[in-house]
ZAVEX-457537 format. One line per 3 residues: number of its first residue (from 0); for each residue x, y, z of N, C-alpha, C, CB. Coordinates in steps of 0.2 Angstrom, whole numbers. Atoms other than C-alpha are relative to their C-alpha. Glycine has a CB too. Layout:
// ZAVEX-457537
NUM	X Y Z X Y Z X Y Z X Y Z | ...
This chain:
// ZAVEX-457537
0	-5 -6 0 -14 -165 -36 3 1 -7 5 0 5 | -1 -1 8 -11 -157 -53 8 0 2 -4 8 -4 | -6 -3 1 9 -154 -57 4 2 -6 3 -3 4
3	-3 -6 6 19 -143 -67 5 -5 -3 5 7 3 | -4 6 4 33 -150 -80 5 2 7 2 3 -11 | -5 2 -3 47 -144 -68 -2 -2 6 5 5 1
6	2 5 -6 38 -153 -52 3 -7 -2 -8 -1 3 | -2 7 4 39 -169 -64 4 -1 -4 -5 -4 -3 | -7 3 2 53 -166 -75 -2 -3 -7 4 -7 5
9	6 0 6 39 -171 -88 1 5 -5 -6 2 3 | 2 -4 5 43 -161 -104 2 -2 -5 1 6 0 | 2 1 7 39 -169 -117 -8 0 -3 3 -7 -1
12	8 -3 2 24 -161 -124 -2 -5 -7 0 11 -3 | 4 4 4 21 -173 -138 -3 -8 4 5 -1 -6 | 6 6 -3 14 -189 -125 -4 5 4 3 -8 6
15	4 -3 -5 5 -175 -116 -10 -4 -1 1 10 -3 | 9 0 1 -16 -181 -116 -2 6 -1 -5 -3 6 | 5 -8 -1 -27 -166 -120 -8 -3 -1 3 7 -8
18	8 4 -3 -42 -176 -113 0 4 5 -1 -9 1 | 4 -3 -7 -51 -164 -100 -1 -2 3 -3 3 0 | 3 5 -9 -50 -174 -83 -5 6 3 9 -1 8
21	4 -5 -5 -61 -170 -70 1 4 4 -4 -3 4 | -4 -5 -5 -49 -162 -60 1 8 -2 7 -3 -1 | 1 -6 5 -46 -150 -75 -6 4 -1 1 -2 -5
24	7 -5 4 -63 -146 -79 -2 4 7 -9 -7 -3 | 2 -2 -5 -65 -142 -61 4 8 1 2 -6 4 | -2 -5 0 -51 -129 -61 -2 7 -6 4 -2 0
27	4 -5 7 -59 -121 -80 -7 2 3 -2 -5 -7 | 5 -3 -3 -73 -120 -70 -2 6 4 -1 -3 4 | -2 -5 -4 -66 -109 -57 2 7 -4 5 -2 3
30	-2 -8 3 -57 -98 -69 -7 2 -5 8 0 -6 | 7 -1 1 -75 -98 -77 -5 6 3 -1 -5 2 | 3 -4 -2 -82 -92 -64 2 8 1 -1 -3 5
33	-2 -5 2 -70 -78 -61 0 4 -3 2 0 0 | -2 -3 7 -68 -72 -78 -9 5 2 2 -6 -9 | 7 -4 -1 -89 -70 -76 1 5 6 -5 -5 3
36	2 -5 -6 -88 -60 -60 5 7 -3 3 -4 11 | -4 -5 1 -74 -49 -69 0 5 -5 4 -3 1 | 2 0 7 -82 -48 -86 -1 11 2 -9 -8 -2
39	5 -8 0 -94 -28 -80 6 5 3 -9 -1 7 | -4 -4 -1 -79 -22 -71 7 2 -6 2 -3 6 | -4 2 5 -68 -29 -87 -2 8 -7 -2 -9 -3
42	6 -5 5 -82 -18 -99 2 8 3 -13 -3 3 | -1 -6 -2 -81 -2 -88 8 4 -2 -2 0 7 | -8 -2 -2 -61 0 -86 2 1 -8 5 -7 6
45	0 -1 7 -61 -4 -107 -3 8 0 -6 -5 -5 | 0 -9 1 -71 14 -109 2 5 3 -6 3 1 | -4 -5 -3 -63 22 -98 6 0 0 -1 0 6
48	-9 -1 1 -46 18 -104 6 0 5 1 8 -3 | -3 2 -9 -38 12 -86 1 -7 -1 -5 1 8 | 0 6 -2 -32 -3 -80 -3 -3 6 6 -2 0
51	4 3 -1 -43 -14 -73 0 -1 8 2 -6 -4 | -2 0 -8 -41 -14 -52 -3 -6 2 -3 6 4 | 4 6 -3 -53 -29 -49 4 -6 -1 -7 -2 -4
54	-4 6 5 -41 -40 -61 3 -4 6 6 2 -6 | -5 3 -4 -29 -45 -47 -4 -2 7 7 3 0 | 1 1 -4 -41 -45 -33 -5 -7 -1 -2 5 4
57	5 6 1 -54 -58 -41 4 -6 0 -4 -1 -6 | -2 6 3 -42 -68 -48 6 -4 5 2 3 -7 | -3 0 -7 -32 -68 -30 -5 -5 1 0 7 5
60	7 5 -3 -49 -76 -24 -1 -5 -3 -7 3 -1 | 0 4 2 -49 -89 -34 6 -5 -4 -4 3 -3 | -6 3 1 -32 -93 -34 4 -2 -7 -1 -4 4
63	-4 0 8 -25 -91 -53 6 4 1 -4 4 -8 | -5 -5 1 -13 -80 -49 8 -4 0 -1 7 6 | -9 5 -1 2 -95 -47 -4 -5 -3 5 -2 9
66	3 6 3 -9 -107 -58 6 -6 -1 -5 3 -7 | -4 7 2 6 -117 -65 6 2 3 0 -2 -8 | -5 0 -7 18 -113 -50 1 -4 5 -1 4 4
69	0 8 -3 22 -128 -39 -3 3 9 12 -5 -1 | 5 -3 -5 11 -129 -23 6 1 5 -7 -5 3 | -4 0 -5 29 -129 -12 -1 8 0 7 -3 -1
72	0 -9 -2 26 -107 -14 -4 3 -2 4 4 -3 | 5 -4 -4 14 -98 -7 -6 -5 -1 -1 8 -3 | 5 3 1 -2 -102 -15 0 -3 -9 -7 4 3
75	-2 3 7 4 -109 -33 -5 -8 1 12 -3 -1 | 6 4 -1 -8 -122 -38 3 -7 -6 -7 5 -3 | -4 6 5 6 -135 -49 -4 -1 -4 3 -7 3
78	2 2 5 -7 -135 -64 7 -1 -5 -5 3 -1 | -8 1 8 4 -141 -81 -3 4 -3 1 -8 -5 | -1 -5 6 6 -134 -97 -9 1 -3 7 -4 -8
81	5 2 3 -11 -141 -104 -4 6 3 -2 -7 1 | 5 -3 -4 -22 -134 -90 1 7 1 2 -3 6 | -1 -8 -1 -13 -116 -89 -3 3 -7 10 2 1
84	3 -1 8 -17 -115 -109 -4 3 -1 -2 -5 -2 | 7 2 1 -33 -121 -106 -4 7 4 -2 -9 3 | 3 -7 -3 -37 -106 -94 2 6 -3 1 1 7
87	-3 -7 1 -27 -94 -101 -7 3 -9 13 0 -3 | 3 0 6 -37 -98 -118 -8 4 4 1 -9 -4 | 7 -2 -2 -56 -95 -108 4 7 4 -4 -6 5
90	-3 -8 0 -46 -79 -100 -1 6 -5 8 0 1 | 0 -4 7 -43 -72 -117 -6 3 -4 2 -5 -4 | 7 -1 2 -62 -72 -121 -2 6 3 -3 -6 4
93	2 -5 -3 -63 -57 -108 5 7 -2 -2 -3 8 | -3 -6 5 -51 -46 -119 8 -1 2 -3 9 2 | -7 2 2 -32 -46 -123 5 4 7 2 4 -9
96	-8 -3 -5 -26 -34 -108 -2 -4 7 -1 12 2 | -4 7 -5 -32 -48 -96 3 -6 1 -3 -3 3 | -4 5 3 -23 -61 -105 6 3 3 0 -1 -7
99	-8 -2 -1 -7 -49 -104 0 1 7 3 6 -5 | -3 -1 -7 -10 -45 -86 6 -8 3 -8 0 5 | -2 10 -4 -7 -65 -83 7 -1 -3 -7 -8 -3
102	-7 -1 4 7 -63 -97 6 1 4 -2 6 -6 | -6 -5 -2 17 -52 -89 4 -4 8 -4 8 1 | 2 0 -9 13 -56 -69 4 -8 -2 -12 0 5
105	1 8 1 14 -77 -72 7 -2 -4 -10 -3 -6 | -4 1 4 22 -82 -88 6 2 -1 -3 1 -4 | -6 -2 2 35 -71 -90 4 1 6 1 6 -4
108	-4 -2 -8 39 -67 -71 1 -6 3 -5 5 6 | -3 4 -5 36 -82 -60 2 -5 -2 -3 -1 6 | -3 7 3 38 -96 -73 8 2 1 -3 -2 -10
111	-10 1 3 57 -87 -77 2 -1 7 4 8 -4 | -1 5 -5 59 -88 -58 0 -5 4 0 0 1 | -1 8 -1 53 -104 -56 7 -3 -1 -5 -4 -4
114	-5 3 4 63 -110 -69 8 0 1 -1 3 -6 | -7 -3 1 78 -100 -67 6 2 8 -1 6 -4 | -2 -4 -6 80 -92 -48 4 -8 3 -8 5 5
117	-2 4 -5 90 -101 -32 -6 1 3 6 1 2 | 4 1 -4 80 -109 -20 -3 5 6 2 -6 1 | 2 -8 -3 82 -92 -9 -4 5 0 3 3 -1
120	5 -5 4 74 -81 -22 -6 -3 -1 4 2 -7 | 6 1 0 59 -91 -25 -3 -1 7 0 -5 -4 | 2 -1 -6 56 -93 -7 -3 7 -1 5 -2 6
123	2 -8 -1 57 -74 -7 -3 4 -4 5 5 1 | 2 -5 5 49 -69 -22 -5 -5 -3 6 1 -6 | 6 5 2 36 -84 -27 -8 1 2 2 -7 2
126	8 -2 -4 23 -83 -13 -3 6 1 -1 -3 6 | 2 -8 1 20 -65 -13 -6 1 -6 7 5 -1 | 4 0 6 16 -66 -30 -5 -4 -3 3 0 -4
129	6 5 0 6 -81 -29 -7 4 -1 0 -4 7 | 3 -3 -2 -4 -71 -19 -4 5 -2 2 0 3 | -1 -4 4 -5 -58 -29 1 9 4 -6 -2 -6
132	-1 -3 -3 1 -48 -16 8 5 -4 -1 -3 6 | -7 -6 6 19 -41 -27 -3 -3 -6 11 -1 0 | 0 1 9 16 -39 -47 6 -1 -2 -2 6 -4
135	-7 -1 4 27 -43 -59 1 0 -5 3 -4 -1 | 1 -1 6 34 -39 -74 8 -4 -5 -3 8 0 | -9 2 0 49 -44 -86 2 5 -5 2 -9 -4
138	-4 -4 4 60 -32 -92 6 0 -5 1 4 4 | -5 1 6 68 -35 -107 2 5 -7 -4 -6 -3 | 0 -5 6 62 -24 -122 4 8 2 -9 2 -3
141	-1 -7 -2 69 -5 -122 -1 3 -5 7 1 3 | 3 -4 6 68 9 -133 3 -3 -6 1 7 -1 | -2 1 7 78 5 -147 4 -9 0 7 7 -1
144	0 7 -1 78 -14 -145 -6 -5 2 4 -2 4 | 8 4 -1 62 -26 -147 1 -7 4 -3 -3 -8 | -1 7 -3 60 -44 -141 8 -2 -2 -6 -5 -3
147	-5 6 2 79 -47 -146 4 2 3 3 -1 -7 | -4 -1 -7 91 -48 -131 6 3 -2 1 -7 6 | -5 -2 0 106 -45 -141 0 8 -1 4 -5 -5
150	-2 -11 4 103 -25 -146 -2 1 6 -8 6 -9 | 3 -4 -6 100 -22 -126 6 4 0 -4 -4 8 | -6 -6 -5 110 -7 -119 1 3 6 0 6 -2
153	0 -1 -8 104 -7 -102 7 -6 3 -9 -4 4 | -6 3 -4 121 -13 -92 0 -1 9 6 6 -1 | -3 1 -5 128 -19 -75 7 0 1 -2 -6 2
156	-6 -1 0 143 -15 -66 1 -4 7 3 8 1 | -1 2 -5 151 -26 -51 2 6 6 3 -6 -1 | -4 -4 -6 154 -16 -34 1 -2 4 -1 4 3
159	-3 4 -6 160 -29 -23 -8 -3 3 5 6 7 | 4 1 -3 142 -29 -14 -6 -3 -1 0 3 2 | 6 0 5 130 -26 -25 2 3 -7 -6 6 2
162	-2 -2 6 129 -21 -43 -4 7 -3 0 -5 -3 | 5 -8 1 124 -5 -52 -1 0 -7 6 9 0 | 2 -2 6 113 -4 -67 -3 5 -1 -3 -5 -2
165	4 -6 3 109 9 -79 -3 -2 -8 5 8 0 | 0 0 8 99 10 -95 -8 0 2 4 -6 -5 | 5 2 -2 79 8 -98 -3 -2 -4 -2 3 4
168	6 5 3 64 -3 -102 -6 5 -4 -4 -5 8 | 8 -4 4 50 2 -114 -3 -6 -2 1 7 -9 | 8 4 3 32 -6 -118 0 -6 5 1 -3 -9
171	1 5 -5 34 -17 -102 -8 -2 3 6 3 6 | 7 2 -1 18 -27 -98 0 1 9 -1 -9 -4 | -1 -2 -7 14 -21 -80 5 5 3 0 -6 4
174	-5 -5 -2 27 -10 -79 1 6 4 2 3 -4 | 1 -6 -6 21 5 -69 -3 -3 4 -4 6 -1 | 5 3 -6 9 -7 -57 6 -4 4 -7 -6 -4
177	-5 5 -4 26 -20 -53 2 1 3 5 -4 -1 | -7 -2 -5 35 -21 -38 3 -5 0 1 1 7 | -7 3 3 47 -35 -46 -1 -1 -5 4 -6 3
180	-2 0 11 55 -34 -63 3 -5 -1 5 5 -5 | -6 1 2 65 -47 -70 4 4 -4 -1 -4 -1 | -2 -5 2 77 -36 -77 8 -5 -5 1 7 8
183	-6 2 3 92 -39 -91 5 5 -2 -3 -3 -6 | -4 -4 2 108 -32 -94 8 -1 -3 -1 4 5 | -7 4 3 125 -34 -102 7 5 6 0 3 -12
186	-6 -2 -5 141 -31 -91 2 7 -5 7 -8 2 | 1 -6 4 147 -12 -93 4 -1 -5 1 7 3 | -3 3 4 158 -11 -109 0 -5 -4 3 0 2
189	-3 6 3 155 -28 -116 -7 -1 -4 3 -6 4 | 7 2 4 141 -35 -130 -1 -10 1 2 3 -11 | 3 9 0 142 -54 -122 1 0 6 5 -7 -3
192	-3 0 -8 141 -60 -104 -8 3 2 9 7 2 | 7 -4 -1 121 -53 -104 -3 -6 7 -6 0 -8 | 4 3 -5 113 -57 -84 -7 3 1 5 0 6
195	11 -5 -2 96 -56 -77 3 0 8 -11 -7 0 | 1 -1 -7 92 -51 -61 -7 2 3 5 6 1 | 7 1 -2 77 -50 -51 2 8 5 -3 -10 5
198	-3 -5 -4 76 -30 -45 -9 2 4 4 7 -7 | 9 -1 -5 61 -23 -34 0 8 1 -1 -4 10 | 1 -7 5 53 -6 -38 3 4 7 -10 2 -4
201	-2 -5 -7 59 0 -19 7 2 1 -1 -3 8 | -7 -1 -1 78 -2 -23 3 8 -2 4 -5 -5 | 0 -5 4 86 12 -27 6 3 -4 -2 4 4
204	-1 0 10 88 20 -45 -5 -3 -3 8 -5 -4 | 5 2 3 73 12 -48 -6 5 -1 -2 -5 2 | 7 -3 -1 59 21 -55 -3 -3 -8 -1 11 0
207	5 1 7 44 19 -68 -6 4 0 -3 -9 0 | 5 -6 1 31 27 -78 -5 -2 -4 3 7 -3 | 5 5 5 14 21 -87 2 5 -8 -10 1 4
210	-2 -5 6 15 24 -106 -8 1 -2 6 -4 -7 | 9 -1 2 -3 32 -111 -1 1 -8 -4 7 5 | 0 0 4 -9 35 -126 0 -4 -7 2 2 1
213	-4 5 3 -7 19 -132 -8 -2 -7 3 -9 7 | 7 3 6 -19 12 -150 -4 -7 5 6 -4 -10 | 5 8 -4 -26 -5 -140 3 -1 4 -2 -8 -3
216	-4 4 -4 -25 -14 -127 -3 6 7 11 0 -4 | -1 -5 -8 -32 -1 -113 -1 0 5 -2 4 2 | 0 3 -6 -34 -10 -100 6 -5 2 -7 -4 1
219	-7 5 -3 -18 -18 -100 5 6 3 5 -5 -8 | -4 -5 -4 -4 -6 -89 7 -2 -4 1 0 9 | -5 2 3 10 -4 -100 5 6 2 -2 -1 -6
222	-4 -7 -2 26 7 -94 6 -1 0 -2 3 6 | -7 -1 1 44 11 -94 3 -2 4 1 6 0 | -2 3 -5 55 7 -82 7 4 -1 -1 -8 2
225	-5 -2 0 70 15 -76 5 1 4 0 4 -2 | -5 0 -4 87 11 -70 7 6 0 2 -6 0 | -7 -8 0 99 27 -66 4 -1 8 -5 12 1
228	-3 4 -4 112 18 -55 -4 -3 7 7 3 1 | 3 3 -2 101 7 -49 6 -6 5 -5 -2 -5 | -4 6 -4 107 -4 -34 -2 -5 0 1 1 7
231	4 7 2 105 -21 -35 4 -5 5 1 -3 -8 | -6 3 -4 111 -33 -20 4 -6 -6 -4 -5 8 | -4 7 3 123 -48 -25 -3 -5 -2 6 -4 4
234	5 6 -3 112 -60 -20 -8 0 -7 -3 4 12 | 4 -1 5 98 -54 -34 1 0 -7 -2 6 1 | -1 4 8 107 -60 -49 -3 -6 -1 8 -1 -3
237	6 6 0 96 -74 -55 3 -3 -8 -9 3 0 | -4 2 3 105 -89 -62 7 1 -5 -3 -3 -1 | -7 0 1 122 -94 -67 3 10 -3 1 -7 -7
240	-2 -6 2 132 -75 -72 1 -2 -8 7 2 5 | -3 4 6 134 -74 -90 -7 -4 -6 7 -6 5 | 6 3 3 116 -84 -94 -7 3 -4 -2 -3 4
243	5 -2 2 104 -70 -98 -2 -1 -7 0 5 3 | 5 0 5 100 -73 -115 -3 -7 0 3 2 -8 | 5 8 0 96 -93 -111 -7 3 4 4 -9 7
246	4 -1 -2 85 -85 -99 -5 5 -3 2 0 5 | 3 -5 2 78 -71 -108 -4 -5 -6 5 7 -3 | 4 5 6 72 -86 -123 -5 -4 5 5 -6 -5
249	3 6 -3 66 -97 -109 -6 6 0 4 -4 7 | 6 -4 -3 55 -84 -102 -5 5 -7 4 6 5 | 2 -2 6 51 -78 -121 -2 -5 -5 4 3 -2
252	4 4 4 44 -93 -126 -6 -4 4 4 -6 -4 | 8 2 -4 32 -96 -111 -5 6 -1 1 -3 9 | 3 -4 1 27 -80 -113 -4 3 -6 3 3 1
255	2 1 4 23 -81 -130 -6 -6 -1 5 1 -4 | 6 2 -4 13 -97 -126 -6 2 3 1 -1 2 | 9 -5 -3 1 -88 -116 -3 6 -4 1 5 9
258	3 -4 6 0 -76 -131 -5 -3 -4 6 2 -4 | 3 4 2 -5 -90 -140 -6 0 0 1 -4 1 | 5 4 -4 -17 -99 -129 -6 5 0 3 -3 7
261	6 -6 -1 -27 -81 -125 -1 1 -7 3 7 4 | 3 -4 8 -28 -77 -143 -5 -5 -4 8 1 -5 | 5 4 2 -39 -93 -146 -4 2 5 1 -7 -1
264	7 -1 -6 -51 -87 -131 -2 6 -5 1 2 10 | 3 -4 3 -50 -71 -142 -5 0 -7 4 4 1 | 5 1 9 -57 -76 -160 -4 -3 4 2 -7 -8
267	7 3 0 -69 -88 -151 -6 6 4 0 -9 6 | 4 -8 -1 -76 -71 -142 -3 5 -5 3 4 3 | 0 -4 8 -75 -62 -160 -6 -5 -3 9 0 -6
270	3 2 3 -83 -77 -166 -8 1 0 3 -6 1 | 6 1 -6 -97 -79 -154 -6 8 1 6 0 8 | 1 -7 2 -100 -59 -156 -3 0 -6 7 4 0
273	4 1 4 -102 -61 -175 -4 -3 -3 2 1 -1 | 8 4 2 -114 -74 -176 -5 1 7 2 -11 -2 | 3 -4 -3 -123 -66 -164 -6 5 -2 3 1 1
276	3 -6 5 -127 -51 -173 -1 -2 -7 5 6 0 | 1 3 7 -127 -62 -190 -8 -1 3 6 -9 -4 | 8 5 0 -144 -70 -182 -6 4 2 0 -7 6
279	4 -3 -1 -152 -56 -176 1 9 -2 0 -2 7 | 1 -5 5 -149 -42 -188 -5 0 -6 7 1 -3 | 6 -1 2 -164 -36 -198 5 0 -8 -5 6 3
């Protein structure tokens, strides 16, 4: 049984082995095969400048969609850091907007609730997404603020029950396909005190909108998101009040990780491409 660093508490990545067991190779296999079956629908949905519709049903089937999610939810498959890498890296191979699907969905969504949610919220929010039955996405960036949590201006207000956020997300990976965000906001009036919250696209004040037009990337769904006093139960703030920029880094350095990892599957495709055509050009 493979397991993750927070199943075993395991994270120290320097005694890690990066010797490919047979367990591993077994799983690379799979995402292997996948990637192949997903490769002609991958090609079409590129020219046609769409996102990809197969992406989550193959890759459902073949169960990556909670690859390094602990097997206690839904169908998470507790691979570790190594193993997630190592597929995300042969993912990467089949172009950058199926890397960022898994980016978005995986790395930035269910690692930060892994990591970060009460045992409640991952019951309710983990195996769905396993499954790849809800998407996900993490809503951090906005317009006039990049990956840096302290310039956000999306807010929360407490109202005894629930809470009310307004402000919104831009360039969010999955952002018009998710029905949960993790979502960041600073209490109303104040520039410290920044929480997350795990929001779902049915609450309401929520809406979102795909951004088109984009230079690359076109098979990745990239879109807006928008809270105009968005209701948010009590119960849907996610860890301690007050912690969102630990968590906004946490979830911003696994997510950049699988930036990484896919971005070596993409040169060895570039590579692979140009000596290709080096050997068989007249």
């Amino acid at each position: 049984m493979l397991k993750t660093i927070i199943d075993t508490g395991f994270a120290d990545l320097s005694r890690m082995n990066f010797d490919v067991s047979d367990e591993q190779r077994l799983v690379l296999d799979e995402v292997d095969r996948a990637c192949r079956e997903l490769r002609p629908f991958e090609d079409e949905a590129y020219l046609a400048g769409r996102f990809n519709e197969h992406l989550a049903p193959i890759f459902r089937k073949a169960q990556l969609l909670g690859l390094p999610i602990s097997r206690m939810y839904g169908d998470g498959q507790g691979a570790d850091v190594l193993t997630y890498a190592l597929a995300l890296e042969r993912i990467g191979r089949e172009g950058t907007g199926v890397r960022t699907f898994l980016s978005g969905h995986v790395s930035l969504g269910q690692v930060t609730i892994q990591k970060w949610a009460s045992e409640e919220q991952k019951q309710q929010y983990l195996p769905q997404a396993t499954r790849g039955e809800t998407i996900m996405c993490f809503g951090l960036t906005e317009p006039t603020a990049g990956s840096d949590p302290a310039s956000l201006r999306t807010t929360f207000e407490d109202r005894g029950s629930y809470y009310l956020l307004n402000g919104s997300k831009a360039w969010i990976s999955n952002g018009s396909i998710a029905d949960v965000a993790v979502v960041f906001a600073y209490p109303k009036g104040k520039r410290d005190g920044m929480s997350a919250f795990v929001v779902e696209k049915g609450f309401e004040g929520y809406s979102s909108q795909q951004q088109k037009h984009k230079l690359g990337m076109p098979t990745s769904d990239t879109g807006s998101i928008f809270l105009d006093n968005c209701r948010v139960p009590k119960e849907n703030m996610m860890g301690p009040p007050g912690k969102g920029l630990s968590i906004a880094y946490s979830g911003l350095m696994s997510g950049r990780l699988s930036v990484a990892a896919g971005c070596l599957g993409v040169i060895e495709d570039c590579i692979e491409e140009a000596v290709g055509y080096a050997r068989q050009r007249v």
